[in-house]
C-alpha positions as CSV (number, residue, x, y, z in Angstrom):
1,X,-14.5,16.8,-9.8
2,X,-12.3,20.2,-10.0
3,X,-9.0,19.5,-9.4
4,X,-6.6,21.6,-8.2
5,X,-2.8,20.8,-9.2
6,X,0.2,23.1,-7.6
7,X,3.4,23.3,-9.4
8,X,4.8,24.3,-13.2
9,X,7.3,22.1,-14.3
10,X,7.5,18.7,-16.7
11,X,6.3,16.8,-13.7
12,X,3.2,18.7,-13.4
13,X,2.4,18.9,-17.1
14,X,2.7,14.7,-16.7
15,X,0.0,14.6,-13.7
16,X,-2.0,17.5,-16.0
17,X,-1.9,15.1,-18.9
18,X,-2.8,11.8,-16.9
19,X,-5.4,13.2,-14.9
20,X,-7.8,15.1,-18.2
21,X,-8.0,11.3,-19.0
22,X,-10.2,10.2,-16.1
23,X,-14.0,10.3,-16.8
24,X,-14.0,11.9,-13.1
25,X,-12.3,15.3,-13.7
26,X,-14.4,18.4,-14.5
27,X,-12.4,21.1,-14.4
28,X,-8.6,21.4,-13.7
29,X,-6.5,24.2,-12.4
30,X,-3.0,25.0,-12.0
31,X,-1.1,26.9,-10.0
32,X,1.0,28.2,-11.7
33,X,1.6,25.5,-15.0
34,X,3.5,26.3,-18.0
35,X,2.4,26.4,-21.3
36,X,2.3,22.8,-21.8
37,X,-0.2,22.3,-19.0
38,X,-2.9,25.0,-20.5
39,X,-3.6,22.1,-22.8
40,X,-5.6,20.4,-19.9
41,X,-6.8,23.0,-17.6
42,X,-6.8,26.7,-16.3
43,X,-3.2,28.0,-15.7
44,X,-3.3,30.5,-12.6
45,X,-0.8,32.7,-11.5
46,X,-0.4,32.0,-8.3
47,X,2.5,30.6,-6.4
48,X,2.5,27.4,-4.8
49,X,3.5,28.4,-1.5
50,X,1.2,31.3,-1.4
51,X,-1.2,29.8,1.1
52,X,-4.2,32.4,1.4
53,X,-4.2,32.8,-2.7
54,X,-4.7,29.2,-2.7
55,X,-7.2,29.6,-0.3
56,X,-9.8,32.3,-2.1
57,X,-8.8,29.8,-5.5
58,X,-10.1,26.9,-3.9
59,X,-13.5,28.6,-2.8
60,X,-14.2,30.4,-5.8
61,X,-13.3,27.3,-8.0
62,X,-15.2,25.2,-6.1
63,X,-12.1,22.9,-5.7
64,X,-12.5,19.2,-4.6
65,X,-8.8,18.0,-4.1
66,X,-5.4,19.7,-4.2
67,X,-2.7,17.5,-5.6
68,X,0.8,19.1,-4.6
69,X,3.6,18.5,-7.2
70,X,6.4,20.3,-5.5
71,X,8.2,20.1,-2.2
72,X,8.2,23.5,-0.9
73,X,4.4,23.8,-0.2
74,X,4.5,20.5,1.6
75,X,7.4,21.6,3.6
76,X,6.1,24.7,4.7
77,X,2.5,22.9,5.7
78,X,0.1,23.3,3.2
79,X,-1.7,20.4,4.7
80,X,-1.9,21.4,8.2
81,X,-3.1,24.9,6.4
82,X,-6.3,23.2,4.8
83,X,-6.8,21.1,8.0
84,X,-7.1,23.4,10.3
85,X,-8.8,26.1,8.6
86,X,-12.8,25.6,8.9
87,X,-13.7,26.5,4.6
88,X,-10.9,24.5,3.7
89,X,-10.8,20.9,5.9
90,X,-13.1,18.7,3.7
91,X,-11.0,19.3,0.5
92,X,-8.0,16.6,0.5
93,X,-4.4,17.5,-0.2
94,X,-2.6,14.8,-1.4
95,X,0.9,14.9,0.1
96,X,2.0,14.6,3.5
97,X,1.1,16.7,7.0
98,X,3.9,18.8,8.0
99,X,5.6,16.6,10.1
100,X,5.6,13.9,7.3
101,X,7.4,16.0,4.4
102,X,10.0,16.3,7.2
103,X,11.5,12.7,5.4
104,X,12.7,15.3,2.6
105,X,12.7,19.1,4.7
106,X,15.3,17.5,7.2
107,X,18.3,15.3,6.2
108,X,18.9,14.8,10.0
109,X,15.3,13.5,10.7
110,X,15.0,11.3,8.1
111,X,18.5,9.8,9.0
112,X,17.2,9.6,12.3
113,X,13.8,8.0,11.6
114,X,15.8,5.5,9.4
115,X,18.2,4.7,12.4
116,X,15.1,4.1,14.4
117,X,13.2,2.0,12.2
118,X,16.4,-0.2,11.3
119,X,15.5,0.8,7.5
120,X,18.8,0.2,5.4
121,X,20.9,3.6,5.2
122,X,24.8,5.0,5.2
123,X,26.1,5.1,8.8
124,X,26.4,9.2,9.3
125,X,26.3,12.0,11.9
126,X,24.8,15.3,12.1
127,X,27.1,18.2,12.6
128,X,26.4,22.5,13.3
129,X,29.2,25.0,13.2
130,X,29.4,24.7,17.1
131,X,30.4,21.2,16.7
132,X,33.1,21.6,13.8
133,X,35.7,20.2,15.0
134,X,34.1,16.8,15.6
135,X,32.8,17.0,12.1
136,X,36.6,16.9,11.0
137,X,37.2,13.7,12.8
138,X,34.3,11.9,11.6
139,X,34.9,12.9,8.0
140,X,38.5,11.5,9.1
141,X,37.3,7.5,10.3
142,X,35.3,7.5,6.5
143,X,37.2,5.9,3.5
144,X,36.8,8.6,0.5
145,X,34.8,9.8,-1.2
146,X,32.8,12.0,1.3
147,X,28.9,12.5,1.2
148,X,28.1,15.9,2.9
149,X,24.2,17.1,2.9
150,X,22.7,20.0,3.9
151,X,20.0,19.3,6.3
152,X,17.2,21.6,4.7
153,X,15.8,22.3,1.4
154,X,18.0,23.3,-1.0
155,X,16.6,23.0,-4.1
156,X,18.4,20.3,-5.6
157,X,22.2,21.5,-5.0
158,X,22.5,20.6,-1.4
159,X,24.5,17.4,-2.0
160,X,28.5,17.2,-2.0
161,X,30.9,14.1,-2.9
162,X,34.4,15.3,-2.0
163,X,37.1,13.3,-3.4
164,X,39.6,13.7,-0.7
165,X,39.7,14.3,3.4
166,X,41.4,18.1,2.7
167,X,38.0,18.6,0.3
168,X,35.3,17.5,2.4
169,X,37.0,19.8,4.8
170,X,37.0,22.8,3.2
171,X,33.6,22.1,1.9
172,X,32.1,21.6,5.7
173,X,33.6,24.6,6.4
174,X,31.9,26.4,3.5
175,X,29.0,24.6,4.6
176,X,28.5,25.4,8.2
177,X,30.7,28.5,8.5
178,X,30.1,30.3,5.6
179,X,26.7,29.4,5.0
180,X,26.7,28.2,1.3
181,X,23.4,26.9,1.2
182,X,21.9,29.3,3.4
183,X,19.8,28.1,6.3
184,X,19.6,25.0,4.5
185,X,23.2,24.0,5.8
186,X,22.9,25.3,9.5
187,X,22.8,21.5,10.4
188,X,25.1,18.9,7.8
189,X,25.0,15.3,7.2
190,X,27.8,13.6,6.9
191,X,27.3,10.0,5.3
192,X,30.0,7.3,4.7
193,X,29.7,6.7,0.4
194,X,27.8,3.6,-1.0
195,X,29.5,2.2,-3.9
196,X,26.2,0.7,-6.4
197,X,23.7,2.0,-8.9
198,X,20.9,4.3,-8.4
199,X,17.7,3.7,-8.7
200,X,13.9,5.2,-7.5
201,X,11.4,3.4,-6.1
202,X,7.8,5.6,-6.1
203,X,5.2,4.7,-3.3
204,X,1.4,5.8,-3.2
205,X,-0.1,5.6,0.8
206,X,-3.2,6.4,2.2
207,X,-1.7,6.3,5.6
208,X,-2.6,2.9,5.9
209,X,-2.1,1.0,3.1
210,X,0.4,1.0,0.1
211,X,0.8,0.7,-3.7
212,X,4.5,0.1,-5.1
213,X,4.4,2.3,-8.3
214,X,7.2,1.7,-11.3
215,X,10.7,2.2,-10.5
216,X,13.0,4.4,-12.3
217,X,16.6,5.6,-12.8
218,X,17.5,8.9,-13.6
219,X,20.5,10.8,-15.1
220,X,21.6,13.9,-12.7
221,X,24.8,14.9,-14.1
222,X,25.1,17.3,-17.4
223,X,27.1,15.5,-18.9
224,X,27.5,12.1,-21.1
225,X,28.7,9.0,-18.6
226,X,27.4,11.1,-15.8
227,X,30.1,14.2,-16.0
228,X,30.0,17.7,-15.2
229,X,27.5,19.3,-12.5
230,X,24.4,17.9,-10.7
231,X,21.3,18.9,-12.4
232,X,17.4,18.4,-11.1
233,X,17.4,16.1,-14.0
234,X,18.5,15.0,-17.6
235,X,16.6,11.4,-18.5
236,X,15.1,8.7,-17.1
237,X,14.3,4.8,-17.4
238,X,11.3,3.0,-16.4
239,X,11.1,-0.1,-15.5
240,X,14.8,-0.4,-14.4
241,X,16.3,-4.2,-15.4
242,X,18.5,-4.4,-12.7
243,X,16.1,-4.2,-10.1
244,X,14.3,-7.5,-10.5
245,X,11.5,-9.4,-8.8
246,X,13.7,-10.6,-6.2
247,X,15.4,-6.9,-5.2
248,X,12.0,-5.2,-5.4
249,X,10.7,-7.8,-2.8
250,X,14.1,-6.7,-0.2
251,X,12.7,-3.1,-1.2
252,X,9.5,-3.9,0.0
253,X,10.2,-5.9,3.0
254,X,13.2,-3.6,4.2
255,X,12.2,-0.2,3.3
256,X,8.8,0.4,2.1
257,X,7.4,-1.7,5.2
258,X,9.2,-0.1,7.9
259,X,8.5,3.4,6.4
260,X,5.3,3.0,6.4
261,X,4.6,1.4,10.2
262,X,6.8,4.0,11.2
263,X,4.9,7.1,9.9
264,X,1.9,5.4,11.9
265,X,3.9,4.5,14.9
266,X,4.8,8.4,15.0
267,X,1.4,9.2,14.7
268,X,2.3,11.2,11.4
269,X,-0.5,11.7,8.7
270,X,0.7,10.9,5.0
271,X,-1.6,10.8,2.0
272,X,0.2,11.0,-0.9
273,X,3.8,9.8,-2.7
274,X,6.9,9.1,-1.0
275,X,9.6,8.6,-3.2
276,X,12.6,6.3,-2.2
277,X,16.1,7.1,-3.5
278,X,17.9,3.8,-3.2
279,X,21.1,2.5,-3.7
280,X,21.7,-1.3,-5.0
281,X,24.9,-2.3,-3.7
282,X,25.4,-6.1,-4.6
283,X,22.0,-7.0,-4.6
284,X,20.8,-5.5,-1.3
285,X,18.6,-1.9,-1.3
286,X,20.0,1.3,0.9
287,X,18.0,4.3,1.1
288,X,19.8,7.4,0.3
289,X,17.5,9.5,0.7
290,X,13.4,10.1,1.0
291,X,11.3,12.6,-1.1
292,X,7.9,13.5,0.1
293,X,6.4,13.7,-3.7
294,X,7.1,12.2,-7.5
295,X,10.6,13.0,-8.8
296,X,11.5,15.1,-11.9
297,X,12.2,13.5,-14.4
298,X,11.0,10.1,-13.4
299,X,7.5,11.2,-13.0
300,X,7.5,11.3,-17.2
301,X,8.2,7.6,-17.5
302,X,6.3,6.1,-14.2
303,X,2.9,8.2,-14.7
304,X,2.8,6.9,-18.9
305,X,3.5,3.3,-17.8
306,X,0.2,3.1,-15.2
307,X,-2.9,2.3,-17.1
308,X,-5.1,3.1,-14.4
309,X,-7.4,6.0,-13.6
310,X,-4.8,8.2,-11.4
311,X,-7.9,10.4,-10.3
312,X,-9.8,7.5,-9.3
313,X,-7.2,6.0,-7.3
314,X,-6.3,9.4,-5.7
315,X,-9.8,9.5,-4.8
316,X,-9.5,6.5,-2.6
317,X,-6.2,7.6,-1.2
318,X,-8.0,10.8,0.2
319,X,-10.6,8.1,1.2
320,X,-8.5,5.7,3.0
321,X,-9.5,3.3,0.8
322,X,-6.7,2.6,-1.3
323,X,-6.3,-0.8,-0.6
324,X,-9.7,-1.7,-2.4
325,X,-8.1,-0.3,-5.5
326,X,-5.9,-2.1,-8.1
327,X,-3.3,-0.1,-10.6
328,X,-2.8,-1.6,-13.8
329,X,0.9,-1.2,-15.0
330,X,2.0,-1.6,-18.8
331,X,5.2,-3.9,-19.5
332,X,6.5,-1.2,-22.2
333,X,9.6,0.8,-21.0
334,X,9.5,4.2,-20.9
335,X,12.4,6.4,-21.8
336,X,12.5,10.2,-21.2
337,X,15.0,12.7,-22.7
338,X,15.3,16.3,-21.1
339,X,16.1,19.5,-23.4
340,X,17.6,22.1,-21.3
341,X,18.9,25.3,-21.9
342,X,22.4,26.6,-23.2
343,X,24.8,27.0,-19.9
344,X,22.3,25.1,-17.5
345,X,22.8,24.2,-14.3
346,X,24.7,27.5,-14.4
347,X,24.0,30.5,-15.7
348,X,21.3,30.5,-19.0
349,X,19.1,32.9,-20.8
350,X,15.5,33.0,-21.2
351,X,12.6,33.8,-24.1
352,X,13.6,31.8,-27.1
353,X,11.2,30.7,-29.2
354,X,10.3,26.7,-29.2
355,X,9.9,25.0,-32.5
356,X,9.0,21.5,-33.7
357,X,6.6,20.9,-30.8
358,X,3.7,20.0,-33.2
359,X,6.0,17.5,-35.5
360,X,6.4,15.5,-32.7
361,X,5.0,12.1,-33.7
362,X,6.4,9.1,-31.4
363,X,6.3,10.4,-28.2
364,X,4.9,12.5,-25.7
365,X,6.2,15.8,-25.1
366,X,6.2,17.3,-21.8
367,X,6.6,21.3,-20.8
368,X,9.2,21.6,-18.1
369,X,10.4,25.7,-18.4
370,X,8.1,27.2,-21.0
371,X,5.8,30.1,-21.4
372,X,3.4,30.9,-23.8
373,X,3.6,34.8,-25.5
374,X,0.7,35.1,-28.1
375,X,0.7,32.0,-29.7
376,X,4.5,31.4,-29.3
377,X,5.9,28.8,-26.9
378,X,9.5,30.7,-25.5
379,X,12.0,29.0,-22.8
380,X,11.3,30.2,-19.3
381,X,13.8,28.3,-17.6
382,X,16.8,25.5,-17.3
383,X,15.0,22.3,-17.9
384,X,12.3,23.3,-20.9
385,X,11.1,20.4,-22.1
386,X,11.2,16.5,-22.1
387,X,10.3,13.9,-24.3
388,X,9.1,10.9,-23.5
389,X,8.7,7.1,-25.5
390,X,7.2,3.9,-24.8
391,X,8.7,0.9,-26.3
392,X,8.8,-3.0,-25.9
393,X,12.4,-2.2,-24.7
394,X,14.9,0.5,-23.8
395,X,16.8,0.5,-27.5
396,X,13.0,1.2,-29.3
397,X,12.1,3.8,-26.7
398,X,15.1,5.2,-26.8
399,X,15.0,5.2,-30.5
400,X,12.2,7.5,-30.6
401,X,12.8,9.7,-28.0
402,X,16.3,10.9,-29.7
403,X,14.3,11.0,-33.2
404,X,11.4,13.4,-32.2
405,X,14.3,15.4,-29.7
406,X,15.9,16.3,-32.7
407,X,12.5,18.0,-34.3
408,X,12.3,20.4,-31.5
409,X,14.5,23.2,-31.1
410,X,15.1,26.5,-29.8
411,X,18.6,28.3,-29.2
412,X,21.1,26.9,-27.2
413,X,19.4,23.5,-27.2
414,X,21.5,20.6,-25.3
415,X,20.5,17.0,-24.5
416,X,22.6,14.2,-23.0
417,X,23.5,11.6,-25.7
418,X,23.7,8.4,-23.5
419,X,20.7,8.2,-21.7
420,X,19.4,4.7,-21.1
421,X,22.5,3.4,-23.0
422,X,24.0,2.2,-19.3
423,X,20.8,0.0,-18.8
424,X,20.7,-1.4,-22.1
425,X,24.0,-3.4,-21.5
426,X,22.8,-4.3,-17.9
427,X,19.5,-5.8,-19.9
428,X,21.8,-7.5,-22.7
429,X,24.0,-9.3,-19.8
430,X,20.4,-10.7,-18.6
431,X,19.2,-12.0,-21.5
């Protein structure tokens, strides 16, 4: 098969390196990769939004399936685009129809859809700058903190916890009125705050059927004991010990279930990941919010813990037949550590050189914002690169993650120090 695979950063490098090991792939192509993901295929330079490059790609590449790594091509309908265009119809897409990636293109809707299908959620309203004022007494019948959200894409950054009433205010303000987020915060959410742990829950659906894929928890903040900014990203656990048998069972039952009929019972079409942000609060699962693809960075410890042929079973996804298959998942944990660049999530600079790639020895190393200039590898980005381990449990994976993170380097390197240190007590209370 020739693959097509549309997006450049450490989660596509991950599906890049997982899929060159199924017997099925011919050729793979990326649109537009990094210089990690040249390893396994053609990189092209091509954005993932640009529909009609896509297009001529697929044709002249003879392309049998499109796997979409990022949101924004889903968003904007890049199934609906190869549906309903006559060269392109036959080749699958895996991610939703349009309507379906609205779960993560519209806060509103997929509060809404939660509502309706009584899937667990925060109690919230929607709110537009013509109905202010009724935003400021809502915000004022919730305890602090306050959860606003733009409604739209907004890459990452749309979320704000305000400590106080006179905060969340302001912010609403900022948000509706002043446009912060662009388009993106024409509508807002505002959410009452669940008090728990975090943790993501990755599904696989043909439409029909389902397959539960690891869970993870990742690290958003920049700094050590989650401090400092929101980032898209700086480490992340798989599997997660405090979501056990038992609260993976509620998360099935609750959430997974009810998504899934209600997608058919709206007559929407979704082949392809959803990705369940979840809260644990005492035991019980809340959603906090739906993606319509694999996270980053918890694609770099769920994709390394399947043992399966990924093609294959995307094959039968496209199929509708992905209840016939089985994916095999290894105990180990997996434990990722992102480098990122000096001053990320604000302002960084680019085109250092990347050293110690090849003395990595223990782990897997993942391209997130590289480039490849001659033979050098330079930073093209915030997030460059992340490392992932396996181990039989979070201290040994974690071991060697920090070990071989120390043999790369480039200027302005930073890494959290604490990642998966949180979980390792939770496991140690188990025991």
């Amino acid at each position: 098969m020739n693959v097509l695979l549309l997006g450049s950063g450490a989660r596509e490098h991950a599906f890049a390196w997982k899929l060159a090991q199924s017997p099925l792939l011919k050729e793979l192509y990326i649109a537009p990769g990094n210089a990690g993901t040249e390893e396994f295929g053609e990189n092209i330079n091509i954005k993932a939004t640009d529909f009609p490059a896509i297009k001529k790609l697929v044709k002249e590449k003879s392309i049998n399936m499109v796997l979409v790594g990022p949101e924004d091509p889903l968003v904007a309908g890049i199934y609906d685009y190869f549906i309903n265009d006559a060269d392109l119809k036959n080749v699958p897409v895996i991610g939703p129809s349009k309507a379906g990636a609205q779960l993560e293109g519209s806060k509103d809707f997929a509060k809404a859809f939660m509502q309706k299908y009584k899937i667990p959620t925060a109690r919230y309203q929607t709110f537009t700058k013509d109905t202010l004022e009724e935003g400021y007494k809502f915000l004022e019948n919730l305890n602090a903190p306050y959860v606003l959200k733009a409604d739209g894409l907004a890459a990452g950054k749309g979320v704000v916890i305000s400590p106080t009433l006179d905060a969340a205010k302001i912010e609403l303000n900022e948000m509706l009125i002043n446009a912060k987020f662009g388009n993106a915060s024409s509508k807002v959410v505002i959410e009452e705050f669940l008090k728990g742990i975090e943790l993501s829950v990755f599904v696989l659906t043909d439409g029909n059927s389902y397959k539960i894929l690891p869970a993870a928890k990742d690290y958003k903040r920049i700094g050590d004991n989650d401090t400092g900014l929101n980032t898209g990203g700086m480490g992340a656990v798989s599997p997660v010990p405090f979501a056990d048998e038992v609260f993976l069972k509620k998360v099935e039952e609750k959430i997974v279930v009810p998504t899934i009929n209600g997608l058919k019972k709206e007559n929407i079409t979704y082949k392809g990941f959803i990705f369940i942000g979840l809260m644990n609060v005492n035991g019980d699962p809340f959603v906090i919010e739906y993606n319509v693809r694999m996270g980053d960075p918890e694609t770099e410890v769920v994709l390394p813990r399947i043992e399966s042929d990924l093609l294959d079973i995307l094959v039968a996804v496209s199929k509708g037949k992905l209840k016939e298959k089985e994916i095999t998942i290894t105990p180990k944990t997996a434990l990722a550590l992102v480098l990122v660049s000096g001053g990320y999530p604000g302002d960084y600079e680019k085109g250092f050189e990347v050293v110690g790639l090849n003395e990595v020895e223990n782990s897997i190393v993942f391209h997130a914002g590289t480039i490849k200039k001659d033979t050098d590898i330079l930073t093209n980005g915030g997030r460059v690169i992340t490392i992932t381990s396996l181990g039989d449990t979070i201290k040994e994976a974690r071991d060697k993650a920090y070990f071989d993170a120390d043999t790369v380097n480039f200027i302005g390197k930073y890494h959290r120090n604490d990642i998966g240190l949180d979980l390792m007590k939770i496991a140690a209370q188990k025991v």
